[in-house]
C-alpha positions in Angstrom: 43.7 8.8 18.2 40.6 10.6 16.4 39.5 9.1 13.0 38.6 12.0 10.7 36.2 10.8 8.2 36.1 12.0 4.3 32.1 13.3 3.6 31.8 11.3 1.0 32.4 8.0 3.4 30.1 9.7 6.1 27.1 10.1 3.4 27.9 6.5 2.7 27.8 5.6 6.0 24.4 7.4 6.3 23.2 5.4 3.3 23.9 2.4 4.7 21.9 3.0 7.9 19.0 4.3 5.7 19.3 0.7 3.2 19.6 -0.8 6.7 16.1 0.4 8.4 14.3 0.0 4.8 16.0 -3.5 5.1 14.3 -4.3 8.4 10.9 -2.3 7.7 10.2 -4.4 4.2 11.7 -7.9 6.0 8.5 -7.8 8.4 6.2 -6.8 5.5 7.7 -10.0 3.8 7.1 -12.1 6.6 3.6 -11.0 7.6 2.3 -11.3 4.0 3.8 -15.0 4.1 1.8 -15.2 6.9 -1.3 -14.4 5.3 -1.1 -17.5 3.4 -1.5 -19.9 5.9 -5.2 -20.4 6.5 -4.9 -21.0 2.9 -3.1 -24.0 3.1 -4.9 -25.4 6.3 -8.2 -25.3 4.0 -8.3 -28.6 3.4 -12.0 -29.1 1.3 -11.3 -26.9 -1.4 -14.8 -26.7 -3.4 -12.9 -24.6 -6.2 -9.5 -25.0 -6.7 -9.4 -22.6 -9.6 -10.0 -20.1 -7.0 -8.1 -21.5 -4.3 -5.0 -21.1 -6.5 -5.7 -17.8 -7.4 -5.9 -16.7 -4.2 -2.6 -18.1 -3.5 -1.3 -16.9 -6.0 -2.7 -13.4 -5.2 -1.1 -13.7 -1.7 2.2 -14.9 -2.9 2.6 -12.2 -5.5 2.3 -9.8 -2.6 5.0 -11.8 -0.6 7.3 -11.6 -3.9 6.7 -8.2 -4.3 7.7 -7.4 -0.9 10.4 -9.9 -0.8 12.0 -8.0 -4.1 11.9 -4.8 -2.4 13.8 -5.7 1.0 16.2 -7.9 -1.2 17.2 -5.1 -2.9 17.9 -3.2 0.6 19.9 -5.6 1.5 22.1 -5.6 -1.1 22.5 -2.1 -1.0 23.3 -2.7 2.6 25.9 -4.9 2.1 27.3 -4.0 -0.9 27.3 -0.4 -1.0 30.1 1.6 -2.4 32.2 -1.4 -4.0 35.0 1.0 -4.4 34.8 1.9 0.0 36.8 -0.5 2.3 33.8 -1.2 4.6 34.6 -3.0 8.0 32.9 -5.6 9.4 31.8 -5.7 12.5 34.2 -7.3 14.7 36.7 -4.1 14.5 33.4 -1.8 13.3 31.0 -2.0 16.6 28.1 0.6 14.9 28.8 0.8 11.0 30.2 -2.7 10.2 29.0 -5.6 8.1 28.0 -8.7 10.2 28.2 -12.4 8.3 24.4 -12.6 9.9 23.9 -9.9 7.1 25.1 -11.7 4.2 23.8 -15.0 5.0 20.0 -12.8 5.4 21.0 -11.7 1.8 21.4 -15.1 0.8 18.3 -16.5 2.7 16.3 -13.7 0.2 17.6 -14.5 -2.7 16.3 -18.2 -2.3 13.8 -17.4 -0.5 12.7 -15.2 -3.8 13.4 -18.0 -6.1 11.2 -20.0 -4.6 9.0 -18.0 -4.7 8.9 -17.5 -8.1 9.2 -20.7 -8.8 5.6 -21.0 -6.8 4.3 -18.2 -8.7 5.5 -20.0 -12.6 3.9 -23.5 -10.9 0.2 -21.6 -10.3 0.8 -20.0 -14.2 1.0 -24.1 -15.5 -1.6 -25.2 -13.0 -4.0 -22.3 -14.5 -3.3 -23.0 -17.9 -4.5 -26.8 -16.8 -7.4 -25.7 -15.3 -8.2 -24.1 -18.0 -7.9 -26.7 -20.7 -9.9 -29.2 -17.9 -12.8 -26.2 -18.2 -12.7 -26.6 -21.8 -12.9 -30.8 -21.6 -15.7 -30.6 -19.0 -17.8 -28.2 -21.3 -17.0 -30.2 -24.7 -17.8 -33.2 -22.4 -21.0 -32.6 -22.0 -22.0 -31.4 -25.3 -20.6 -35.0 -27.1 -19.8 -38.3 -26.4 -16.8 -38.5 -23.9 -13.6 -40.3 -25.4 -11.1 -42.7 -23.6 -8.5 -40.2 -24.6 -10.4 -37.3 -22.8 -11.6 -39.3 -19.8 -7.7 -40.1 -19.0 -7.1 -36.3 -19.7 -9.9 -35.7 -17.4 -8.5 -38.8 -14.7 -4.8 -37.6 -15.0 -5.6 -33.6 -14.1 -7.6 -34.5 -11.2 -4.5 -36.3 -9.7 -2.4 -33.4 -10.7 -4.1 -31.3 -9.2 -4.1 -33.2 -5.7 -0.4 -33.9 -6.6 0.0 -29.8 -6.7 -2.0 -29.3 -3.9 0.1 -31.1 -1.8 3.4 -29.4 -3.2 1.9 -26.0 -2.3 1.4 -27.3 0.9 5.0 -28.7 1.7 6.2 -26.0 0.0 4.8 -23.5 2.4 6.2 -26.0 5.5 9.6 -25.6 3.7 9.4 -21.9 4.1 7.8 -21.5 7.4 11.1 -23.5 8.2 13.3 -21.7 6.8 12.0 -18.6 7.8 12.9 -20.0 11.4 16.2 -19.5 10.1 15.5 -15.7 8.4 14.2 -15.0 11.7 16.9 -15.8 13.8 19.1 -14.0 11.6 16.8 -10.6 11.3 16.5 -11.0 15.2 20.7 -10.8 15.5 20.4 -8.0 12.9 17.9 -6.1 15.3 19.9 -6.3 18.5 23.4 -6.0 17.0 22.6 -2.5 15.1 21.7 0.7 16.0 21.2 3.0 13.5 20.3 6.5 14.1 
C-alpha cells in the first residue's frame, strides 16, 4: 500500500530534517566551547581572580550562547507542527521522533540553566570583587577597621569557596555531558537525514 503524503506534511517533514542537522551542527559547537573551559579550571594558582572569572565567564557566555541556539533546534525538532500527528520512530524508521530526542531536549534545557545560573554566580562574584577593590584602596589610604578587616577576611574565603564551586560545577557538567553525548551519538546513527 503507497502512502500519499499532503505537501504541507512533506514541507514539515523537510523542516524537521533541516531543525534536525542545525540541531547536531550547534550541539558540537556547545560541546567544544565547554571544552574550552577546561584549562581554566585546572589553573590552580590564580594570581588574578578578577580576571580569572572574567575569562570564565567570557567562555561560558559563548557556551550559553551556543547552547540557546541548538536548544531551540531541538525543540523545533521535536515539537514541530503541534497540530501534525508525528510518529515516532518505532513505526517511523527515517522521519520519526526517538525518546533519545526528547530526553537531549531535556538534558539542554538543564544544561542551559545551569548555565545561567554560572553566569548570575560570576555577576555576584564581580560585584564582590568590586567592593573588595574599593576596601583595599580605602585601606590604604586610613586606618583599617575591625569591620573592614572581617569584610576583607570573609571575601577572601568566598572567593576560594566560589572557586571551588566553579570547579565542581564544571565536573558536574563534564558528567553529564557523558550522558548528552551518548544520547547525541544514538541521534547520529539512528537518523539520516537527506
Amino acid at each position: 500500500m503507497t502512502m500519499l503524503v499532503h505537501p504541507a506534511e512533506d514541507q514539515a517533514l523537510r523542516n524537521r530534517a533541516f531543525n534536525c542537522r542545525m540541531r547536531n551542527r550547534h550541539y558540537e559547537e556547545v560541546y567544544y566551547a565547554f571544552r574550552a573551559l577546561k584549562p581554566l579550571m585546572m589553573q590552580t594558582d590564580i594570581k588574578d581572580r578578577r580576571e580569572w572569572f572574567s575569562t570564565i565567564g567570557e567562555k561560558i557566555n559563548q557556551c550559553e550562547s551556543s547552547l540557546a541556539t541548538c536548544l531551540e533546534y531541538a525543540q523545533a525538532a521535536v515539537f514541530f507542527g503541534k497540530s501534525e500527528k508525528v510518529a515516532l520512530f518505532s513505526s517511523d524508521k527515517r522521519w520519526g521522533i526517538l525518546q533519545e530526542e526528547l530526553l537531549l531536549v531535556y538534558f539542554l534545557i538543564e544544561l542551559q540553566s545551569t548555565m545561567r545560573y554560572i553566569l548570575s554566580r560570576l555577576e555576584t562574584d564581580k560585584m564582590l570583587q568590586n567592593i573588595d577593590k574599593n576596601i583595599q584602596s580605602k585601606a590604604n589610604e586610613a586606618h583599617v577597621s575591625g569591620f573592614i578587616s572581617n569584610l576583607q577576611k570573609n571575601l577572601a574565603a568566598l572567593n576560594l569557596a566560589t572557586e571551588q564551586e566553579f570547579r565542581d560545577l564544571h565536573t558536574h557538567i563534564e558528567d553529564r555531558f557523558t550522558i548528552g553525548n551518548a544520547l547525541f551519538g544514538t541521534l547520529q546513527e539512528l537518523q539520516h537525514f537527506y
